[in-house]
LOFI-859474 format. One line per 10 residues: number of its first residue (from 1); their letters; for each residue x negated, y, z negated of N, C-alpha, C, O. Coordinates in steps of 0.05 Angstrom, whole numbers, plus 32768, in hexadecimal, padded with zeros to 4 digits. Last residue first. Example, Ala and Ser with C-alpha at 12.3 -4.5 7.8 and 13.67 -1.06 7.14 Angstrom:
2> SA> 7EFF 7FD3 7F72 7EEF 7FEB 7F71 7EFE 8001 7F63 7EF4 8017 7F5F ~ 7EF8 7F8E 7F64 7F0A 7FA6 7F64 7EF8 7FBE 7F64 7EE3 7FBE 7F57;
//
This chain:
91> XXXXXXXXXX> 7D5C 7EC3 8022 7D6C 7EDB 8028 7D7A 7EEF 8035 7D84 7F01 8029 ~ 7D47 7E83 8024 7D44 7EA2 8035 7D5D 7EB7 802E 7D72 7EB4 803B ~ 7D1F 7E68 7FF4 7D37 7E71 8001 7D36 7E87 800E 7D28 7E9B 8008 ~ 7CF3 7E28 7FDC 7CF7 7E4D 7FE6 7D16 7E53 7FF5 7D22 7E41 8000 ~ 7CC9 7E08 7FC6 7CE1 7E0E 7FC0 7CE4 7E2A 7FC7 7CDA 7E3D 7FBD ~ 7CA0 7DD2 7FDE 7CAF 7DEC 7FDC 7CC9 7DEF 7FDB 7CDB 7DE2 7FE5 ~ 7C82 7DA1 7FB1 7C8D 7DA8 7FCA 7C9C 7DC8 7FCA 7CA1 7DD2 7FB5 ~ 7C58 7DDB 7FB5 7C5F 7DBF 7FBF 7C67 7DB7 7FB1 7C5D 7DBD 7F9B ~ 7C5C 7E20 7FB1 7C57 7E0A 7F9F 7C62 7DF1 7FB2 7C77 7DF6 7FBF ~ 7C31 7E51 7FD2 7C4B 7E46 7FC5 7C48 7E27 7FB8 7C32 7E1B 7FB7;
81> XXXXXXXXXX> 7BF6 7E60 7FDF 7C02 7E65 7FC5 7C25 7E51 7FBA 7C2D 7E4A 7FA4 ~ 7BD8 7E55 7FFC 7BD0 7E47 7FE7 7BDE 7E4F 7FD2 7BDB 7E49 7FBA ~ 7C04 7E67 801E 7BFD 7E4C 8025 7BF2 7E43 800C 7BFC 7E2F 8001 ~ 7C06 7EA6 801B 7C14 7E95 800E 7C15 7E72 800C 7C23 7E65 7FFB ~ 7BCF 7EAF 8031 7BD9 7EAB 8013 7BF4 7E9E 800A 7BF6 7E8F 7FF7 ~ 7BDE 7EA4 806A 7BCB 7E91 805C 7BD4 7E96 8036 7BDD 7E85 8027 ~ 7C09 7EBD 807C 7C0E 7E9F 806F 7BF1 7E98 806A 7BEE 7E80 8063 ~ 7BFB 7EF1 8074 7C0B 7EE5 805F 7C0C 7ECA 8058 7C0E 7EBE 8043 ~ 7BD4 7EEE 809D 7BC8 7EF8 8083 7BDF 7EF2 8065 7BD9 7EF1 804D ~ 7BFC 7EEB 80C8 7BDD 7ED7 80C6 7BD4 7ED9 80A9 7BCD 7EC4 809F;
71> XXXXXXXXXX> 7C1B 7F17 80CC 7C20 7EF9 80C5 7C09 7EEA 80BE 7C09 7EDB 80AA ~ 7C00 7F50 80B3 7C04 7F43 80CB 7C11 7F1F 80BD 7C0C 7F15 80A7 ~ 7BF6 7F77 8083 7C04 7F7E 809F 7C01 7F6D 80B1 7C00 7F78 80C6 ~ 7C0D 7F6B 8045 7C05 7F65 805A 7C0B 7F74 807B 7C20 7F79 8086 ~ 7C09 7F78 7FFD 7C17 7F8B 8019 7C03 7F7A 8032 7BEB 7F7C 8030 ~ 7C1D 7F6E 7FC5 7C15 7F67 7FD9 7C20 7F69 7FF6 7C34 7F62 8002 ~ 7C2B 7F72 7F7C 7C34 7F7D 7F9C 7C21 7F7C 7FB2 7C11 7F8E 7FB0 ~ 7C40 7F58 7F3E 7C2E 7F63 7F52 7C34 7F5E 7F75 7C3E 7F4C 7F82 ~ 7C65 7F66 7F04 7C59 7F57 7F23 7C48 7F60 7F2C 7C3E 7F73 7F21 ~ 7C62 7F84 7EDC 7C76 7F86 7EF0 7C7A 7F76 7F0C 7C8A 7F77 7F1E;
61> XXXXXXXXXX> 7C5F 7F77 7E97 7C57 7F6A 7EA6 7C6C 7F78 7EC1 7C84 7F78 7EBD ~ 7C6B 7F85 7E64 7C68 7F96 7E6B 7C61 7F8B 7E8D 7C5E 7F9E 7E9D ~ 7C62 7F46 7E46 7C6E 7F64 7E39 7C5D 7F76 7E52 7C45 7F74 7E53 ~ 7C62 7F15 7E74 7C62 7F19 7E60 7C61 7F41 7E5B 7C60 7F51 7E6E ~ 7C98 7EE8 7E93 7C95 7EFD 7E90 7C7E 7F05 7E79 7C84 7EF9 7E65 ~ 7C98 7EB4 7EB2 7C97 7EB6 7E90 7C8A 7ED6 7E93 7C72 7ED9 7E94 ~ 7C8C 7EBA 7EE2 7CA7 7EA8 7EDA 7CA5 7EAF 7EC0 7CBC 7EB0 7EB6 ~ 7C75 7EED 7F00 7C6D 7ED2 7EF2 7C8B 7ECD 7EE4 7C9C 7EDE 7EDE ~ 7C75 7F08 7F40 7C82 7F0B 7F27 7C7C 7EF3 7F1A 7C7E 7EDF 7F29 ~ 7C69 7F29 7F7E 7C61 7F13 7F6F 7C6E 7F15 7F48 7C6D 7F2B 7F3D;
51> XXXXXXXXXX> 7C81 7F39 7FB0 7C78 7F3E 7F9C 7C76 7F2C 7F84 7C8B 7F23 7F7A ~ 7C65 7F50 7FF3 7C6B 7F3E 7FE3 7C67 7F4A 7FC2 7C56 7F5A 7FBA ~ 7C76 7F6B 8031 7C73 7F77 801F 7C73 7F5B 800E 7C82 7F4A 8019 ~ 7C5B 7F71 8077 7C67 7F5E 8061 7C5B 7F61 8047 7C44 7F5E 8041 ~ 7C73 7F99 80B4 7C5A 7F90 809C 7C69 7F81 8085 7C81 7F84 8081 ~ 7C8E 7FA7 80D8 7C79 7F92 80DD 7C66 7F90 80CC 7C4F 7F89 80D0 ~ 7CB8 7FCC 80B6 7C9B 7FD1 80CD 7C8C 7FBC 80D6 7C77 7FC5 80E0 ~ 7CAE 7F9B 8084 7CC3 7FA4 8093 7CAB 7FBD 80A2 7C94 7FBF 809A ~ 7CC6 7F60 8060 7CB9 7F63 8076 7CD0 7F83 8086 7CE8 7F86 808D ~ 7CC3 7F3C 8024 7CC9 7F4F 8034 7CB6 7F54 8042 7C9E 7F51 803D;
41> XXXXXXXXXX> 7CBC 7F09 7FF9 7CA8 7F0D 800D 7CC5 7F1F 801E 7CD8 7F12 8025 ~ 7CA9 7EF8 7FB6 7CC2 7F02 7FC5 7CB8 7F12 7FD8 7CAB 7F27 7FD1 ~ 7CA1 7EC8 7F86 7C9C 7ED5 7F97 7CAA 7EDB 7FB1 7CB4 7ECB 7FC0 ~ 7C9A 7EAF 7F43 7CAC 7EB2 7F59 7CA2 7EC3 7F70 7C95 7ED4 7F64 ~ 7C63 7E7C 7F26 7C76 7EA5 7F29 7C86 7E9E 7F48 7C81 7E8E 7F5A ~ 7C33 7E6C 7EF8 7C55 7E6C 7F09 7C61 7E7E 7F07 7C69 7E8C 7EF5 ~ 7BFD 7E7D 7EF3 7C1A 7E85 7EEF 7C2F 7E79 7F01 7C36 7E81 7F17 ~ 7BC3 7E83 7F16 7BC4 7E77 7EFD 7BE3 7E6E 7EEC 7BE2 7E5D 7EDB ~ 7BD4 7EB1 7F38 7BBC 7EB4 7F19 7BC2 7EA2 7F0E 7BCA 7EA7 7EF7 ~ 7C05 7E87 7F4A 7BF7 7EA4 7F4C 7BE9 7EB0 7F34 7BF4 7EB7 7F1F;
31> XXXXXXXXXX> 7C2E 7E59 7F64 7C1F 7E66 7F58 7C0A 7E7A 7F5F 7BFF 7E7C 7F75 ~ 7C7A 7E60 7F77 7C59 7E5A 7F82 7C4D 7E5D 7F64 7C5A 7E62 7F50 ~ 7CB7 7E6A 7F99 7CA8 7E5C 7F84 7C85 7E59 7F8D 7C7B 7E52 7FA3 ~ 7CD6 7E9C 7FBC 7CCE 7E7D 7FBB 7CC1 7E7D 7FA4 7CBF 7E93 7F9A ~ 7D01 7EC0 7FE9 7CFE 7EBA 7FCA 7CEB 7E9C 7FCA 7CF1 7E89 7FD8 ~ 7D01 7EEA 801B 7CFB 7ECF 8015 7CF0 7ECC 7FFA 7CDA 7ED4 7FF4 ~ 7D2C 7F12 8042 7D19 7F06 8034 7D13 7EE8 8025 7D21 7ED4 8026 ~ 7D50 7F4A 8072 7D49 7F34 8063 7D2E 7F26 8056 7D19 7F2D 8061 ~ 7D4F 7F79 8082 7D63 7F6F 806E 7D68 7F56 8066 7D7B 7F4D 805A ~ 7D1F 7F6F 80B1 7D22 7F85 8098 7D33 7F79 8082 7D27 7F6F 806F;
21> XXXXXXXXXX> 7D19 7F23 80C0 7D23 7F45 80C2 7D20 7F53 80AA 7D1F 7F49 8093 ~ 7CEB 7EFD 80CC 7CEA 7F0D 80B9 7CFB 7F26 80C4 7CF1 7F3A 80CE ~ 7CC7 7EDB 80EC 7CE1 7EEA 80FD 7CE9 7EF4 80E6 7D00 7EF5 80EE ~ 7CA3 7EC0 80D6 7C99 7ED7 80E5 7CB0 7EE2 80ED 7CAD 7EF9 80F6 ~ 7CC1 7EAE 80A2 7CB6 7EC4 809E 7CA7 7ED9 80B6 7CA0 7EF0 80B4 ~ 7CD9 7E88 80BE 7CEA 7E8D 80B8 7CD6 7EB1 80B1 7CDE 7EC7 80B9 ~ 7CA9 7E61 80C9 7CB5 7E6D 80DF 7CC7 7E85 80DC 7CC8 7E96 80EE ~ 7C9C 7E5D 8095 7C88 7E6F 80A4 7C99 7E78 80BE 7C98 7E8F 80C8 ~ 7CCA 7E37 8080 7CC1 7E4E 8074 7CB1 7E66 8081 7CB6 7E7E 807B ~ 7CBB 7E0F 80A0 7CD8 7E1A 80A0 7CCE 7E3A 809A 7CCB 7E4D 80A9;
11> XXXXXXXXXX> 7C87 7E01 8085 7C90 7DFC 80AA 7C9F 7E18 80A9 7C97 7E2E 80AD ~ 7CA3 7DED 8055 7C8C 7E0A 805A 7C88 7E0D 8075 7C85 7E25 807A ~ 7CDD 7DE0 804E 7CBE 7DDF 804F 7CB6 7DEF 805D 7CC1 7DFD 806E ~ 7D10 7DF2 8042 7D07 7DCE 8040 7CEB 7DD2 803E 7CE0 7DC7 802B ~ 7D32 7E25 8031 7D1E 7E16 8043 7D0A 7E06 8035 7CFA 7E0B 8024 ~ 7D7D 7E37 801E 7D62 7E29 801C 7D48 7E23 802C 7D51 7E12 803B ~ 7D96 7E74 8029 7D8D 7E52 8033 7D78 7E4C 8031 7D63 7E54 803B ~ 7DC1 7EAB 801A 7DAB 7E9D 801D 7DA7 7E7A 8021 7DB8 7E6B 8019 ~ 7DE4 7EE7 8014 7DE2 7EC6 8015 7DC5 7EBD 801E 7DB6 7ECC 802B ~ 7E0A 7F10 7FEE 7DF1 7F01 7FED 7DEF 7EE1 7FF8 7DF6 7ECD 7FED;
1> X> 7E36 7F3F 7FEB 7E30 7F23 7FE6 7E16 7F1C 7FF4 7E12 7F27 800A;
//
């Protein structure tokens, strides 16, 4: 079973991503190229794996994967990237 909790805001959200365990993650809403896409931020070695997926799939489409190695470098992208107000859950 699977549980997870909402976070209110992007505050929430960053704190929640520097203490980032292995067996856990963070589903949220953003844009990306232009797309509304879901995005799913893992963390593990002290590095932060993301993958990006557009809400409207099109033929053959897998996402795209974004590898960070430090906090500083995630939350800036993800800053211009999730959507206001935020919609994200931790895993």
């Amino acid at each position: 079973m699977v549980y997870e909790s909402k976070l209110k805001s992007k505050k929430r959200l960053f704190e929640e991503l520097r203490e980032l365990d292995a067996d856990a993650g963070v589903r949220a809403w953003g844009t990306f190229d232009g797309r509304k896409s879901l995005i799913f931020i893992t963390r593990h070695s002290g590095k932060y794996a993301i993958w990006i997926r557009g809400v409207r799939l099109r033929r053959g489409d897998r996402g795209s994967f974004k590898d960070f190695r430090d906090y500083a470098s995630v939350n800036r992208f993800l800053s211009s990237t999730l959507d206001t107000p935020i919609k994200a859950y931790l895993y």
